[in-house]
C-alpha positions as CSV (number, residue, x, y, z in Angstrom):
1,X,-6.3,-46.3,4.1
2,X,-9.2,-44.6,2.3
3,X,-9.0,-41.9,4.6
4,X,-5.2,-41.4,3.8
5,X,-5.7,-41.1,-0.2
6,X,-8.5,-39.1,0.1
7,X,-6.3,-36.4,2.6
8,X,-3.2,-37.1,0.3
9,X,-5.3,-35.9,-2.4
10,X,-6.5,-33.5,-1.1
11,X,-2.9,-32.2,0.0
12,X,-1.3,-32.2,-3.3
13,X,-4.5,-30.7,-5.0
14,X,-4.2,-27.3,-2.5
15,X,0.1,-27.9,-3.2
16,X,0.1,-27.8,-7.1
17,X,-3.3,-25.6,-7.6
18,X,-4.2,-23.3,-4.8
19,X,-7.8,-23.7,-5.5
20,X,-9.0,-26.3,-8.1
21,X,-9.6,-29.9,-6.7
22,X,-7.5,-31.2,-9.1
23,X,-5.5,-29.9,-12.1
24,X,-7.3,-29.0,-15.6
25,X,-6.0,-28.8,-17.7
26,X,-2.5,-30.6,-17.1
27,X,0.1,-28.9,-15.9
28,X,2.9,-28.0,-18.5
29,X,5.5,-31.1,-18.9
30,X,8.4,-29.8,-17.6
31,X,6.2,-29.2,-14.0
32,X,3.9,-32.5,-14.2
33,X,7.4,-34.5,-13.9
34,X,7.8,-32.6,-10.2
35,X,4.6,-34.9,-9.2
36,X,5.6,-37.7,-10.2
37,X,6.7,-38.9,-6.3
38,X,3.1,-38.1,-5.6
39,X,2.1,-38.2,-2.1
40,X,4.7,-40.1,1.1
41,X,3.8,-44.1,0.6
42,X,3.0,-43.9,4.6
43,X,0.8,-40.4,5.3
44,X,0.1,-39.7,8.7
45,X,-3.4,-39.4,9.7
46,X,-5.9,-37.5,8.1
47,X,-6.1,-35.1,10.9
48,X,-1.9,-34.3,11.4
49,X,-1.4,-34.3,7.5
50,X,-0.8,-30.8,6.3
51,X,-0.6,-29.0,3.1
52,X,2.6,-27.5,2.5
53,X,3.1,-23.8,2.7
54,X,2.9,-22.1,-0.7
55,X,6.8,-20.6,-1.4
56,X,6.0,-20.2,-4.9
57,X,6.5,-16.9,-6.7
58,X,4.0,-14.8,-8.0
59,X,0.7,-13.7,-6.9
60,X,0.6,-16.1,-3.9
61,X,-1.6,-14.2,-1.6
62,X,-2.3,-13.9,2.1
63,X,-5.4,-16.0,2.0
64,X,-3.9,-18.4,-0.4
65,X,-1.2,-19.2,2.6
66,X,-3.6,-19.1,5.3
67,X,-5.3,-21.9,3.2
68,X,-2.6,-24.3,2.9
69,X,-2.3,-24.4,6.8
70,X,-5.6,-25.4,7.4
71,X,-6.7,-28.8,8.5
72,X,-7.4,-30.7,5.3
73,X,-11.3,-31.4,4.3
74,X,-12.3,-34.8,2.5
75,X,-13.6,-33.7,-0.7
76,X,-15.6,-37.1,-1.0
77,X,-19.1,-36.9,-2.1
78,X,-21.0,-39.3,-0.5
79,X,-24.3,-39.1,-2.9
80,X,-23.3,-37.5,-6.6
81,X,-25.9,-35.0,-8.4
82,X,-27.6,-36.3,-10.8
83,X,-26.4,-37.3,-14.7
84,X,-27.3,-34.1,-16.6
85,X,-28.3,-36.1,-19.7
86,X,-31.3,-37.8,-18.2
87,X,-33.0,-34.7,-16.8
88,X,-35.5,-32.8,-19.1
89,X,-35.3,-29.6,-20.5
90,X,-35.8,-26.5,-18.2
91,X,-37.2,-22.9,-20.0
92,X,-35.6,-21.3,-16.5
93,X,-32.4,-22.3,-14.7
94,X,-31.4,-20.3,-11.8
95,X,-28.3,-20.4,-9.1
96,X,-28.8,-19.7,-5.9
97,X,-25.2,-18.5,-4.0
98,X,-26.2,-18.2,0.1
99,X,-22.8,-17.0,1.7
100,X,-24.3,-17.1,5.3
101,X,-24.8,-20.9,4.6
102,X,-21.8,-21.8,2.5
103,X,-24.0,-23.4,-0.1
104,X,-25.6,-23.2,-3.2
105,X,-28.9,-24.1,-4.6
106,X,-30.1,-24.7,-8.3
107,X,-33.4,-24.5,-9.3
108,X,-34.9,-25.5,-12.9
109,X,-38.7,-24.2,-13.5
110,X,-39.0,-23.4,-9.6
111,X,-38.1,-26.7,-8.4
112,X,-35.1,-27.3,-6.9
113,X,-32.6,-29.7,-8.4
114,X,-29.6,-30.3,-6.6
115,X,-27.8,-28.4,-3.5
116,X,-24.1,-28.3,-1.9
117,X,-21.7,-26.6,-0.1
118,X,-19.7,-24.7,-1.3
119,X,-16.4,-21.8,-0.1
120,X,-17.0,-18.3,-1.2
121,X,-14.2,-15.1,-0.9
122,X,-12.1,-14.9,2.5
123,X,-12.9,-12.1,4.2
124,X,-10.2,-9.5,2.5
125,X,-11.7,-10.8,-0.6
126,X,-15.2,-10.9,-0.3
127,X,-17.3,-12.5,-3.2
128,X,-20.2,-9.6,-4.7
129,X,-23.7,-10.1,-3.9
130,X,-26.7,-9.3,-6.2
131,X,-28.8,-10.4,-8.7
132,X,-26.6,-11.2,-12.3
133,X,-26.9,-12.9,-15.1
134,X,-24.4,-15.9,-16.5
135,X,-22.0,-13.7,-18.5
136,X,-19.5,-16.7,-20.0
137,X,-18.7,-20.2,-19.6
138,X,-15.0,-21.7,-19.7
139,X,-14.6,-25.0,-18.9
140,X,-10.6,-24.8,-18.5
141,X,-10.1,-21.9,-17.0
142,X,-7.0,-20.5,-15.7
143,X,-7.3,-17.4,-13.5
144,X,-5.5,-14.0,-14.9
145,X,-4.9,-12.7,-11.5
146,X,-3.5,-15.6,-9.1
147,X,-1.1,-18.4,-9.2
148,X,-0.8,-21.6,-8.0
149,X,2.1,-22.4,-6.0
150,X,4.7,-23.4,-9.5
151,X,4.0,-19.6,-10.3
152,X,1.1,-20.9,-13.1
153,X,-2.3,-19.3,-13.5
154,X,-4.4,-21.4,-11.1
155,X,-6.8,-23.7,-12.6
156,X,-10.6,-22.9,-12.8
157,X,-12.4,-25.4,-14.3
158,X,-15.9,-25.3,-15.4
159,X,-16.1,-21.5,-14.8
160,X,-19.4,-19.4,-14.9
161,X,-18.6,-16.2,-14.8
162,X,-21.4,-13.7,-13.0
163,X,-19.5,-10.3,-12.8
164,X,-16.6,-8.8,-14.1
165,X,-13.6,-11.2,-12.7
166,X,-15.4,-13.4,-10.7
167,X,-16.2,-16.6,-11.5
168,X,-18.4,-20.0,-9.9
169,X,-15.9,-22.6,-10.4
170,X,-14.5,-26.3,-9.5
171,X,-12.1,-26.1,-6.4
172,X,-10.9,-27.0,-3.3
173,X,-13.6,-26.4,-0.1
174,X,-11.7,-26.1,3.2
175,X,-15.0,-25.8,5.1
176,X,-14.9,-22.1,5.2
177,X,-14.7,-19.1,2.9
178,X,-11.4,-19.2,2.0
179,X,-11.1,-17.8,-1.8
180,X,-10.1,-14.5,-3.7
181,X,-14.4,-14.2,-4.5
182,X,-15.0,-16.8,-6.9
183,X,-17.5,-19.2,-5.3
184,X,-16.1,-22.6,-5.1
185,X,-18.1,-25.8,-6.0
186,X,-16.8,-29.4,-5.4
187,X,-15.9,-31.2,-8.4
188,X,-19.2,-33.3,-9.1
189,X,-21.2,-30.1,-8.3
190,X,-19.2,-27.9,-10.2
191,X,-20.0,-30.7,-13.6
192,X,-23.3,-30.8,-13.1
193,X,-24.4,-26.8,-13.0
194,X,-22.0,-26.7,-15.8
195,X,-23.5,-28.6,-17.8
196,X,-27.1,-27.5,-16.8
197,X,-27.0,-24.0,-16.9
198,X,-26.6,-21.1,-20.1
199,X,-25.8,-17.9,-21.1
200,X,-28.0,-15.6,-19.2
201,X,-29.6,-17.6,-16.5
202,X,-29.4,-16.2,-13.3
203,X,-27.6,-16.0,-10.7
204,X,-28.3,-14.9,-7.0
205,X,-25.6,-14.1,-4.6
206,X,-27.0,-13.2,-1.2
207,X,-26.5,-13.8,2.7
């Protein structure tokens, strides 16, 4: 039954926001009452459950549909990163983006603190590599240029921004690179570097 919430979840989290793992903020009310059902009181296993195909209007894209038919990916972390609060200050923070690996890796001082997977831009929308600097942070960000499948800006929560319009952000990770360039962390990730990192640290995106 675990299994079933978790792909549930993870169904009506790629239905109502196209990327984010789960919506932030809210949805407007007039479109939160539309989940009130929530997810079938029976879901058929994990591995036949499938997100519906976005019909929305808008900005849906081709990748953002070629998502949703994917086989759904437990979002579940097994071991959490650690509380930001108890570690000490660090003079230098840096993220690490690897796109050949699908993960990231954030160091403090040199030393590496925490790592994870993470899905980076599908291949008509590949995410920029180089060497940048944290520009801005949002932690409720909605994007400008996509929307989710009720026609609303799709949510980006806790949002570093490292070039022009794209972002590292809280979302959904089918297990592939699957987004319009942002770099996708999983929810507990996505906290943590928030909370560690500031304006101006840097950022590394690289095979």
């Amino acid at each position: 039954m675990k299994a079933h919430r978790i792909a549930a979840a993870a169904a009506l989290s790629l239905l109502f926001t196209a990327c984010a793992y789960q919506p932030y903020p809210p949805l407007p009310p007039e479109l939160a009452a539309r989940q009130q059902a929530g997810p079938p009181s029976a879901p058929p296993a994990p591995q036949a459950f499938a997100a519906p195909r976005p019909t929305g209007g808008g900005n849906v894209s081709v990748a953002a549909r070629r998502e949703a038919e994917m086989p759904l990916v437990s979002q579940e972390v097994e071991v959490p990163p650690p509380d930001p609060a108890s570690l000490p200050a660090a003079d230098k923070r840096q993220l690490d983006i690897r796109l050949a690996e699908q993960r990231f890796n954030y160091f403090e001082d040199g030393r590496l603190v925490w790592t994870g997977p993470i899905s980076s831009g599908a291949a008509e929308h590949p995410t920029p590599k180089g060497d940048f600097r944290l520009l801005s942070k949002d932690i409720d960000k909605r994007s400008g240029s996509y929307t989710n499948f009720f026609d609303q800006p799709t949510p980006m929560p806790y949002s570093l921004q490292f070039i022009g319009p794209y972002f590292i952000h809280e979302g959904y990770l089918p297990g592939e690179p699957a987004s319009h360039g942002c770099v996708r962390l999983r929810y507990e990730d996505a906290k943590f570097v928030y909370a560690r990192m500031r304006v101006g640290d840097r950022i590394v995106v690289a095979d």
